[in-house]
N, C-alpha and C positions, 0 to 999 in steps of 0.2 A: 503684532497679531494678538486679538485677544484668543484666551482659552478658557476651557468649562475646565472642570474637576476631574473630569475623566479623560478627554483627548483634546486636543487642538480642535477648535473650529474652523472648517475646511475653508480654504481661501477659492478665490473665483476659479482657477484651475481646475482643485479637487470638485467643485461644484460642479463645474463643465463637465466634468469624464463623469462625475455620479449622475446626469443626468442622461449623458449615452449611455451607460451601463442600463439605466433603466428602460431608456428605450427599446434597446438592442432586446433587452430580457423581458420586456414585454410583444416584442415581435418575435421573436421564438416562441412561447407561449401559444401566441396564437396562429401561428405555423404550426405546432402540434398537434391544438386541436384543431383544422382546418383538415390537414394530413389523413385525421382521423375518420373527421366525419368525411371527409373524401373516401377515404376506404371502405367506411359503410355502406355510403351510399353505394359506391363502385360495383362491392357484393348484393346489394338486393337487399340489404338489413331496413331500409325504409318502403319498401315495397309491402302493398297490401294485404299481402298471402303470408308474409309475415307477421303483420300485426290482425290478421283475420282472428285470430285465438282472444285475442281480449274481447270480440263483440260477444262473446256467449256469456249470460250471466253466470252457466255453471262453471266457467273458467273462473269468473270472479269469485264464488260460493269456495270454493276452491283452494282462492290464496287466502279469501277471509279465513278459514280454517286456520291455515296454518299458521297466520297473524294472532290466531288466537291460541294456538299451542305455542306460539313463540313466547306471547306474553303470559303466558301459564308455568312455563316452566322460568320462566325470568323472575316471577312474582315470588313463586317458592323459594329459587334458589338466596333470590336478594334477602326476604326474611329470616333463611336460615344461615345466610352469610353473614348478616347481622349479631343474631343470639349465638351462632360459633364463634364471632369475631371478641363478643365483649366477654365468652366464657374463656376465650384464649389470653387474649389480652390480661382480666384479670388474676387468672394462674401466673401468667407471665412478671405480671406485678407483686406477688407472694412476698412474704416475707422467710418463708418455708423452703429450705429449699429440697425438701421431697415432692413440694407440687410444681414450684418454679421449674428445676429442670427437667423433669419430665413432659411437660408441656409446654418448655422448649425447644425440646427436641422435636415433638409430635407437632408444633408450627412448621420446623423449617421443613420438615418430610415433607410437610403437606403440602407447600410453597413452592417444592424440591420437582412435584411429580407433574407434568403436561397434563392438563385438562384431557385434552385428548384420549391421551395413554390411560389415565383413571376411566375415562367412561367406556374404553374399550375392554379395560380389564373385568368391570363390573357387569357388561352386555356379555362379553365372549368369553370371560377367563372363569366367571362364576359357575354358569351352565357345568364345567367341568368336573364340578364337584357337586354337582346332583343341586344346584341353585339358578332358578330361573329370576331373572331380576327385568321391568320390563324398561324397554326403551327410556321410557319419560324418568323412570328414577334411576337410573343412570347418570341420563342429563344432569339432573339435579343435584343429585351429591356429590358428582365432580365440581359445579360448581359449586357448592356448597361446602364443600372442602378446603381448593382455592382460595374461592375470593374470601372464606372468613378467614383465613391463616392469613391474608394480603390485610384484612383491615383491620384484627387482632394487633398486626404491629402499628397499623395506621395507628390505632386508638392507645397504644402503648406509650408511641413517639409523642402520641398530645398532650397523655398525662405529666410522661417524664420533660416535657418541655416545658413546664409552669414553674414558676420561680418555686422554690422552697418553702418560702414563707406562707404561700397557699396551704401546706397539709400542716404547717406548724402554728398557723391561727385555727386550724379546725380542732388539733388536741390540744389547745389552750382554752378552748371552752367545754372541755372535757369529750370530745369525740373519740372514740375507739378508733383504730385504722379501717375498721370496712362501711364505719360512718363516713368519716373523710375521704373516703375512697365514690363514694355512694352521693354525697351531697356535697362536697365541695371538687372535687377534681375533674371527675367524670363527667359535668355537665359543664363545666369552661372546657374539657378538651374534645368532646364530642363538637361545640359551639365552632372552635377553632378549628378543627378538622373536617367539619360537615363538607364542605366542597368538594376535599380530597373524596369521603366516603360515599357522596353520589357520584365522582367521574369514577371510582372505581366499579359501583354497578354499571355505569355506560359500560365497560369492560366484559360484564355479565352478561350484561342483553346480548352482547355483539359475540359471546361465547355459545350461546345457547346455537346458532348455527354449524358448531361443530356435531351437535346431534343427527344431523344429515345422514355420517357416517356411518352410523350404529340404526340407521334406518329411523328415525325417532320423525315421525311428520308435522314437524315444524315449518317454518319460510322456506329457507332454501332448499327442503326435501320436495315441495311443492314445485319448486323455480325450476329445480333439475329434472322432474320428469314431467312438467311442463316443456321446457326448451328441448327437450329431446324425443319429443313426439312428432314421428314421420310424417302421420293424417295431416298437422300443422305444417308442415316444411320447415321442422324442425328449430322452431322459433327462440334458438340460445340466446342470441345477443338482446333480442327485444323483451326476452321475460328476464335476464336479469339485468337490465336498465330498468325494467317496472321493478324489480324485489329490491335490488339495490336503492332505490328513491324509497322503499318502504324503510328500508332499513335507515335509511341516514334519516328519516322524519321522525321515528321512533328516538333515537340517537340523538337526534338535535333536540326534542324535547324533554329529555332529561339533563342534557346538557345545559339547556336555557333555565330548569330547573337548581341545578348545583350553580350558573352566574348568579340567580335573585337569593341564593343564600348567602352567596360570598359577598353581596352587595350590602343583603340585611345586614350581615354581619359589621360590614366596615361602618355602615353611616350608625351603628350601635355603639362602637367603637371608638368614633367619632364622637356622638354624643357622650360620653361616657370622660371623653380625654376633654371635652370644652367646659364640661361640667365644673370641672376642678378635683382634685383630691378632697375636700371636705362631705361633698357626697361619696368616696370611697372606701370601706371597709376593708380589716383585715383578713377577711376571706371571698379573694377574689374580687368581681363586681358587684358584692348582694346588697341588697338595700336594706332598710333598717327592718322591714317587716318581713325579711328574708332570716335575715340576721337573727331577728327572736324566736321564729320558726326554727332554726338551726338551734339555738338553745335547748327549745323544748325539745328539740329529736334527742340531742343529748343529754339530756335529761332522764328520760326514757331509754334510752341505753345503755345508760350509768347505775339505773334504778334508785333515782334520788327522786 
C-alpha cells in the first residue's frame, strides 16, 4: 500500500465506511434542518401576521438606523482599536523596561476584562460617582480597549516573528531603533498579520451587539423590541432571522475583505520567492528605491 507523508492512503474498505460516514452525516444534517423548519412552520413562524411587520417602511427606517448605529460604533471602535493596538504593541517592544512592563501589564488587564462587564461598568458603575457616560461611548471604549490590547499583541507576534537580520540590516545602515522599528519591521509585520487584524475587527463588528444591554440602539436593540411587539404578534423568530442575515452580510464582507488580503499577500510572496534572491535586499523585501529612501531617513536621523 502506498502512503503520503502524513498517514496511509485509505484502502477501498476505509474508502467505503468514509463514504457512509458521509452520507450518514449529511442526512442528519438535513434531518435537522427539516426538524427545524418543521417546527417553524408547525408554530406559525411562516404565517403572514408574522411577517406582516416587515411591510411597513417605518419598520424598515427602523432597522436602517440601527444598521447605522451598528456601523458607527464599529467604525470608531475599529480605528481606535487600531491606534491603541500599535500604542501598545510598541510600549510592548521597548527596550525600557519602565515603559515595557507597565504596559504589559495594562494589555493583559485589558485582555483580562469581558467586553461586557467593561461596558456595563462605564454605563452603570460611572453614574455612581456623579459621571454620566452615554450609551454609544461605552460601546466603544470597551471595545476599544479589547480589541486594541487583542491586536497590540497581534502586531507584537509579527514584529517578534521576522527573522533578526531584519532590524540588524536596518542599524547597519545607520537607523536608530524607532527608525527600524518604523520603516523596516512594522510594515512586513502589519503586511504579515493584515488577515489576522481584519478577522479580528469581524470580532468587533459582531461585539458592538452586546450594546443591546446597556440600552445603546444599535441592530439587535432594534430586533428585540421589534420581535417583542404584541400589535405584531410578536414577531421574535422572523426579525431575528432578518437581523441575523444583516448581520452575517456585514460579517462576510469583511471577511471576504481579510481573504483578498491574505491572497494579495501570498501571490506577493509568490512573486517575490520566483524572482530570485538577486532582487532581495537586506532589509526585508524593499527594492532598490526603497532601500535609498531608507538611507536618506537615516541619514536624517543620524543628522549627517
Amino acid at each position: 500500500m502506498s502512503s503520503s507523508v502524513l498517514y496511509d492512503v485509505p484502502g477501498p474498505k476505509a474508502v467505503a465506511r468514509n463514504r457512509v460516514l458521509g452520507v450518514v452525516t449529511i442526512l442528519l444534517v438535513l434531518a435537522v434542518i427539516a426538524w427545524v423548519v418543521w417546527r417553524l412552520a408547525d408554530t406559525g413562524q411562516f404565517s403572514a401576521e408574522k411577517w406582516e411587520i416587515f411591510g411597513y417602511s417605518a419598520i424598515w427606517t427602523l432597522i436602517f438606523e440601527g444598521v447605522l448605529a451598528t456601523l458607527a460604533a464599529f467604525a470608531a471602535a475599529a480605528v481606535g482599536a487600531i491606534v491603541l493596538g500599535f500604542v501598545l504593541a510598541i510600549g510592548r517592544l521597548s527596550d525600557h523596561a519602565w515603559i515595557r512592563v507597565p504596559v504589559g501589564w495594562i494589555t493583559e488587564v485589558l485582555r483580562a476584562i469581558p467586553v461586557l462587564i467593561f461596558m456595563m461598568l462605564l454605563y452603570y458603575g460611572l453614574p455612581v460617582i456623579g459621571i454620566k457616560m452615554p450609551s454609544y461611548w461605552a460601546v466603544v471604549i470597551a471595545l476599544i480597549s479589547y480589541n486594541g490590547s487583542v491586536l497590540a499583541e497581534v502586531i507584537r507576534a509579527g514584529v517578534e516573528s521576522l527573522p533578526r537580520g531584519q532590524s540588524e540590516a536596518g542599524y547597519a545602515i545607520g537607523l536608530r531603533k524607532a527608525g527600524v522599528l518604523r520603516l523596516v519591521l512594522l510594515p512586513q509585520a502589519i503586511r504579515a498579520m493584515m488577515p489576522v487584524i481584519v478577522a479580528q475587527l469581524v470580532v468587533t463588528l459582531k461585539d458592538t451587539a452586546l450594546g443591546f444591554i446597556i440600552t445603546y440602539h444599535e441592530l439587535l436593540y432594534v430586533i428585540k423590541l421589534l420581535g417583542s411587539n404584541a400589535v405584531y404578534h410578536s414577531p421574535l423568530i422572523p426579525t431575528a432571522l432578518v437581523g441575523g442575515t444583516i448581520y452575517v452580510a456585514m460579517c462576510l464582507a469583511l471577511s471576504y475583505v481579510a481573504y483578498r488580503l491574505e491572497q494579495r499577500t501570498k501571490r506577493r510572496q509568490q512573486r517575490d520567492a520566483a524572482a530570485g534572491p538577486s532582487t532581495h535586499h537586506p532589509v526585508g523585501d524593499t527594492t532598490d528605491t526603497e532601500l535609498i529612501g531608507l538611507q536618506h531617513a537615516a541619514d536624517g536621523s543620524t543628522g549627517r
